[in-house]
C-alpha positions in Angstrom: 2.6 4.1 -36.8 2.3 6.6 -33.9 4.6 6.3 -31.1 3.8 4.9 -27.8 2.3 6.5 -25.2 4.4 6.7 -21.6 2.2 6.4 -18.3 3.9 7.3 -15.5 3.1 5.9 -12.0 5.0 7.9 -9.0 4.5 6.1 -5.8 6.3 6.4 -2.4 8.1 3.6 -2.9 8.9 0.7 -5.2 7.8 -1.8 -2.4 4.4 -0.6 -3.0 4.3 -0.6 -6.8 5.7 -4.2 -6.6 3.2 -5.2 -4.4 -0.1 -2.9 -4.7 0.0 -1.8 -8.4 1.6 -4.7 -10.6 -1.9 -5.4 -11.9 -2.0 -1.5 -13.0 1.5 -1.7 -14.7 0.8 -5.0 -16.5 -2.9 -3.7 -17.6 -0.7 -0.8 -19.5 2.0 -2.6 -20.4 -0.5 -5.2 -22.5 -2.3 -2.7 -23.8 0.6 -1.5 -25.7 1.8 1.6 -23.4 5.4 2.0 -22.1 5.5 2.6 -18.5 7.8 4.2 -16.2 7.8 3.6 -12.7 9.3 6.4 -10.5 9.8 6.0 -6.8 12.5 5.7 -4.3 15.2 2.9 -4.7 14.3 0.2 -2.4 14.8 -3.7 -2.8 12.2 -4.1 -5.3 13.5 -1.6 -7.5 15.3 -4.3 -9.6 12.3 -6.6 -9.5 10.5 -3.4 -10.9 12.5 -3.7 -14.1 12.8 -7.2 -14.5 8.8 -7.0 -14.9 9.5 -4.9 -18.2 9.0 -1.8 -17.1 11.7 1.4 -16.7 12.4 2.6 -13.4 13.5 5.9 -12.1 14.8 6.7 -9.0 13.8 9.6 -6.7 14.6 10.9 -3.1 11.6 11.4 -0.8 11.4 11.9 3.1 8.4 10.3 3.5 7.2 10.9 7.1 5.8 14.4 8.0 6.2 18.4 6.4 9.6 19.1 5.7 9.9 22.1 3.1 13.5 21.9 2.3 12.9 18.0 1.6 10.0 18.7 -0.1 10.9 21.2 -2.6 13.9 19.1 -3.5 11.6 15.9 -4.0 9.1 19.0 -6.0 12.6 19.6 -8.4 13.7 16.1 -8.8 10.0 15.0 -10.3 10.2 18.1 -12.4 13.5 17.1 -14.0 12.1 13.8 -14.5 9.2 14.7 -16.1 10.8 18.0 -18.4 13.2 14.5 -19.6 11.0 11.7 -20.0 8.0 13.7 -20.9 5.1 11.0 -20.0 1.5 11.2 -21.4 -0.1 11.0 -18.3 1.2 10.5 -14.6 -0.5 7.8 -12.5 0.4 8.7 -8.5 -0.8 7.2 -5.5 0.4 8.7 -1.7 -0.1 11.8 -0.1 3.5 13.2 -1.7 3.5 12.3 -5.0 0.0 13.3 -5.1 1.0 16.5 -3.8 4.3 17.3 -5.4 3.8 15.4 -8.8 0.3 17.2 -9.2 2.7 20.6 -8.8 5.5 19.4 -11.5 2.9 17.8 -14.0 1.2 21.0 -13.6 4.1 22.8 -15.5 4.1 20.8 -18.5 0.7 20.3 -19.1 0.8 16.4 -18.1 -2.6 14.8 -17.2 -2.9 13.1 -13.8 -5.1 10.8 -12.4 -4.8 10.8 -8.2 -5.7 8.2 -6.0 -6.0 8.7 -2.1 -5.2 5.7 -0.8 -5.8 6.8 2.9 -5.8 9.1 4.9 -3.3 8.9 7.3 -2.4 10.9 10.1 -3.1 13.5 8.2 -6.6 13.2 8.8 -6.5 11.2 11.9 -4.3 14.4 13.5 -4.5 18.1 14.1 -1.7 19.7 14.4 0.5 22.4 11.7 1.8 19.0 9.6 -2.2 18.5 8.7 -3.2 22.1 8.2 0.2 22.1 6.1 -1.0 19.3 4.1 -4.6 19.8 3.7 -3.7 23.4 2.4 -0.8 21.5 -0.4 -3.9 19.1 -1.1 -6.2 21.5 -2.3 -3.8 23.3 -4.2 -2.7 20.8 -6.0 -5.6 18.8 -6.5 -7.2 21.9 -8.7 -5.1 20.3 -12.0 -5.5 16.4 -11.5 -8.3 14.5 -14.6 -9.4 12.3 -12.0 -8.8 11.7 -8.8 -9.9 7.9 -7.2 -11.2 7.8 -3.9 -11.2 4.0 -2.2 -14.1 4.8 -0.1 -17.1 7.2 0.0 -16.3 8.6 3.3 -12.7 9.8 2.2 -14.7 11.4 -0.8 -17.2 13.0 1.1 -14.4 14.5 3.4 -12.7 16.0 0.6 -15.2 17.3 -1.5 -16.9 18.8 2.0 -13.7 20.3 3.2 -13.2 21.9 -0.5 -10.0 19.7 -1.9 -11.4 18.6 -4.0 -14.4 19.2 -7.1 -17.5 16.5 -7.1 -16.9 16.0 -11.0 -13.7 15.0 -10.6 -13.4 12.3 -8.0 -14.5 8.7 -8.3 -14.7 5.8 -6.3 -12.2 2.6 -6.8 -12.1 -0.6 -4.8 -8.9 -0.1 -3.4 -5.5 -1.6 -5.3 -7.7 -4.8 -6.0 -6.3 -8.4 -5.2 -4.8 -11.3 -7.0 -7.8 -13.8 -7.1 -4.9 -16.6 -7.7 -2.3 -15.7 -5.3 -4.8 -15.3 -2.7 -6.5 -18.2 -3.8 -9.8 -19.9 -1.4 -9.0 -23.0 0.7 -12.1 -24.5 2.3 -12.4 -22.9 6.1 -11.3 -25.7 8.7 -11.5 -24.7 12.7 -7.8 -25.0 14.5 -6.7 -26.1 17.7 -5.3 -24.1 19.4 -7.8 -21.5 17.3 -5.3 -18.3 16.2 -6.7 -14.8 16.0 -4.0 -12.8 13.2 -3.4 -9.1 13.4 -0.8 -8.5 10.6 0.0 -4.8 9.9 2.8 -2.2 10.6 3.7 -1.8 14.4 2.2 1.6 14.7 -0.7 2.9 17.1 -3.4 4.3 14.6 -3.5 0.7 13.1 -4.9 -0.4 16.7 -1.9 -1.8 17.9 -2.2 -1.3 21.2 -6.4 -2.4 21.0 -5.2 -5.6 19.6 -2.7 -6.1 22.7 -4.9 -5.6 25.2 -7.9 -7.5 23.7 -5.2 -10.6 23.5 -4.4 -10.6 27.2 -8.0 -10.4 27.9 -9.2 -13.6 25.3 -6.7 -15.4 26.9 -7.1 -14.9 30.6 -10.2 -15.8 29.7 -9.7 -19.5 27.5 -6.0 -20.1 27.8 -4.0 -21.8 25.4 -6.6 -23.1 23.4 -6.6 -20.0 21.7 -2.9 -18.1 20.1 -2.4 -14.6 19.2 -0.4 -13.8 16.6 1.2 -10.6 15.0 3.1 -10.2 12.4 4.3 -7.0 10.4 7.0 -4.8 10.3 8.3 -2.5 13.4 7.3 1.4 13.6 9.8 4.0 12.2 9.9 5.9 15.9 8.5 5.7 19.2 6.0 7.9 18.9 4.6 6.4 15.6 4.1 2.9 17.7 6.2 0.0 18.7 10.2 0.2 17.1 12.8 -3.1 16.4 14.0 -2.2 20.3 11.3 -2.0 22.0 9.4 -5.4 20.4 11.4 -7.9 23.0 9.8 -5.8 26.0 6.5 -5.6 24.3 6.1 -9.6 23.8 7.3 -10.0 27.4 3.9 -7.8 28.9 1.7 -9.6 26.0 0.6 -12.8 25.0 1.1 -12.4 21.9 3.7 -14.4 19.0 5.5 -12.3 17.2 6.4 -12.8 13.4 8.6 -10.4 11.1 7.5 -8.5 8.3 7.3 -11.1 5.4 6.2 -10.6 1.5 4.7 -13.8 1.9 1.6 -12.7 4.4 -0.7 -15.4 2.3 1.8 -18.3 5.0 0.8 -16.6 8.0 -2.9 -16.1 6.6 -4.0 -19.2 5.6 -2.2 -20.4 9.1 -5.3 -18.3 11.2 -8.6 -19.0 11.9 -9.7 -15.4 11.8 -8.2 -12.2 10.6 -8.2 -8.8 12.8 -7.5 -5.2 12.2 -8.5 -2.8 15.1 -7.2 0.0 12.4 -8.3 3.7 13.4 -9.3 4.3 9.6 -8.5 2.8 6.4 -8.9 3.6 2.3 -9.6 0.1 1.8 -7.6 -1.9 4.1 -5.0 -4.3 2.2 -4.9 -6.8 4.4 -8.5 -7.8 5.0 -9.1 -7.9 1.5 -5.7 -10.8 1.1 -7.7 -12.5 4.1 -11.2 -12.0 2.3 -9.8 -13.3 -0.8 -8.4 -16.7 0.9 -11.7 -17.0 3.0 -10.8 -15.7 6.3 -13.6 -15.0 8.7 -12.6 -11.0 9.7 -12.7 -8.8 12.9 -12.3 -4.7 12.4 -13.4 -1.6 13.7 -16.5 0.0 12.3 -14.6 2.4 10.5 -14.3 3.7 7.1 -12.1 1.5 4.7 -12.5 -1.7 6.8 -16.7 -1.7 7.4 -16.3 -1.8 2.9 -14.9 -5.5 3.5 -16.3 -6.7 6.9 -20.0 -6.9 7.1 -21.6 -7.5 10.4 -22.8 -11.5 10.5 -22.3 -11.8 7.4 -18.4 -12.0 6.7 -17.1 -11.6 10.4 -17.9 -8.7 12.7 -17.1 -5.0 13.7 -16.1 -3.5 17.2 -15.9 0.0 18.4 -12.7 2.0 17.3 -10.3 2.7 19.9 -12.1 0.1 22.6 -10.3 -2.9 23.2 -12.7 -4.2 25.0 -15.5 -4.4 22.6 -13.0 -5.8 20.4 -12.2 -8.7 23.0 -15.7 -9.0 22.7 -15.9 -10.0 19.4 -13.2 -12.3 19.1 -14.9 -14.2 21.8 -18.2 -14.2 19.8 -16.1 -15.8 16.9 -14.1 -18.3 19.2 -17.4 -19.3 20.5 -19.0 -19.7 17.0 -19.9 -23.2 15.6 -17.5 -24.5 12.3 -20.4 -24.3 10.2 -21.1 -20.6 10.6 -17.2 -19.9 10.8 -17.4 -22.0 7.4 -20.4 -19.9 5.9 -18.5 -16.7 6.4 -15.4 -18.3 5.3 -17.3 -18.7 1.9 -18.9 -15.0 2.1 -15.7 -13.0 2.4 -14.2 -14.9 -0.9 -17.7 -13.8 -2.6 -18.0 -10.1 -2.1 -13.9 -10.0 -2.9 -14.7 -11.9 -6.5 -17.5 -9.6 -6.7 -16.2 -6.4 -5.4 -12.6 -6.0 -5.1 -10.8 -8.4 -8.0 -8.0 -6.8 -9.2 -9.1 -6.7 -12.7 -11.9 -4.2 -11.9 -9.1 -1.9 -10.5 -6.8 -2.6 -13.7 -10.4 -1.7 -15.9 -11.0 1.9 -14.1 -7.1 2.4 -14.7 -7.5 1.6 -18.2 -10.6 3.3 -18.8 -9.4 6.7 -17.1 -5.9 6.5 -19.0 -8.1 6.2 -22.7 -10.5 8.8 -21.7 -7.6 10.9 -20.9 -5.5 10.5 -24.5 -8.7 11.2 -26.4 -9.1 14.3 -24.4 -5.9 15.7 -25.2 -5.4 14.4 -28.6 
């Protein structure tokens, strides 16, 4: 009896395997593959283990270009690779997209990439994105397969020359628990509560999403709450920190809530879901909301327009214009509960359709096989 294969999956940090790409590990782990998770120790770390899986721990500076950082992070995944020797490597994030491609390189490992967003690498230009953009298409000359979550990102890198045609395809998202974000009938609230849950930081449209607040409200008063709830920016210039969220709330109407792993509470709580986001892969948190029948409000951008379809599951506003967006969340205050209620029911059937995690888990699955027989 041969032994099992070993899938690695290097990801930025365990947080995000525990919460994005459990339905991945699981897929692998029942299909008879031993998996190795490898990402830097956080409090889900343990949690990562006690789901049967073995866990390695790595150091990574994740914000920005720094090369002594970098190479380090570029030896550690080396060593891990030269000792556990996986079949093929699973990596998701800009770094151990980057860096992981470089080490698998070495030994001949497979990899299948997924480009989960952009970022500000994209979103910016300055030496950081030129930096990047150059590592990307270096490294992304090796990789099997490489998932994009929406056509745009694709387009962008095969056009800019990252990346080959033949080797990208498209995947809807990280795919979401159809049972932990299970449908509840849509019933209209009073006071009716808008929900913008997200990091604190400016290119999620933080500051849109402020602004558009104090203008719904001056405008209807209490009969309408804004919440937000996520965690606080890493530094000032990223968005809004832990020090600076007292004077924030006191220039804003707005109720604040810590970051929670619970975000299904503070969903099912609203009446309607917005994310003013700059750009997206495909955008996390609309597709939680989808799934639980949330009418939605986001910017016609790539990664969010995937989820929100104009009339039909909530409605788009222009990126960067807080107005417009006040706009539309007075459209859907002033909808009836029927048609609040009819796009309740929509967003739960394009996620069932579209997005269930098991479709995500099957391209996984499928890619991983097609690899093996490859290389047998």
């Amino acid at each position: 009896m041969s032994a099992k294969k070993t899938i690695a999956i290097f990801v930025n940090t365990s947080w995000n395997i525990y919460n994005f790409r459990m339905n991945i590990v699981k897929a692998l782990v029942n299909e008879g593959y031993d998996v190795l998770c490898i990402a830097p120790q956080d409090g889900y770390s343990a949690k990562l283990v006690s789901d049967h899986v073995r866990y390695v721990p790595v150091q990574m500076e994740n914000r920005g270009v720094n090369p002594i950082k970098d190479f380090l992070l570029f030896l550690s995944v080396w060593k891990i690779f030269r000792h556990h020797k996986p079949d093929v490597v699973l990596q998701f994030t800009i770094k151990p997209n980057i860096y992981g491609s470089f080490a698998a390189r070495l030994f001949g490992i497979p990899v299948i990439n997924n480009v989960s967003g952009l970022g500000t690498v994209f979103l910016n230009h300055n030496l950081s994105s030129s930096i990047a953009k150059g590592l990307y298409k270096f490294a992304f000359q090796s990789p099997f397969r490489i998932f994009f979550q929406n056509s745009e990102d694709r387009d962008l890198f095969i056009e800019a020359g990252l990346v080959k045609s033949s080797k990208s395809s498209l995947i809807p998202g990280s795919g979401v628990n159809l049972q932990r974000f299970s449908f509840r009938p849509y019933q209209r609230q009073t006071p009716f509560v808008f929900l913008m849950a997200s990091r604190l930081i400016h290119d999620k449209g933080l500051y849109e999403y402020l602004e558009a607040c104090t203008l719904i409200r001056k405008k209807y008063g209490q009969v309408v709450e804004c919440w937000l709830q996520g965690a606080p920016a890493d530094s000032e210039a990223a968005g809004i920190t832990t020090s600076q969220i007292e004077t924030i709330l006191s220039r804003y109407p707005v109720r604040y809530f810590p970051f929670t792993d619970s975000i299904e509470e503070f969903v099912y709580k609203a009446d309607v879901v917005v994310l003013p986001s700059y750009r997206e892969g495909v955008s996390r948190v609309l597709l939680e909301a989808a799934s639980m029948g949330k009418p939605l409000i986001a910017t016609d951008v790539p990664g969010c327009r995937e989820i929100v379809k104009q009339n039909y599951n909530g409605l788009l506003c222009h990126v960067k214009d807080a107005k417009d967006l006040s706009r539309a969340m007075m459209e859907m205050f002033n909808k009836s509960e029927a048609e609040l209620q009819a796009f309740s029911n929509n967003s739960r059937q394009l996620v069932e359709k579209e997005f269930s995690d098991v479709v995500v888990s099957d391209a996984y699955l499928k890619a991983v096989k097609e690899v093996l027989q490859k290389n047998k």
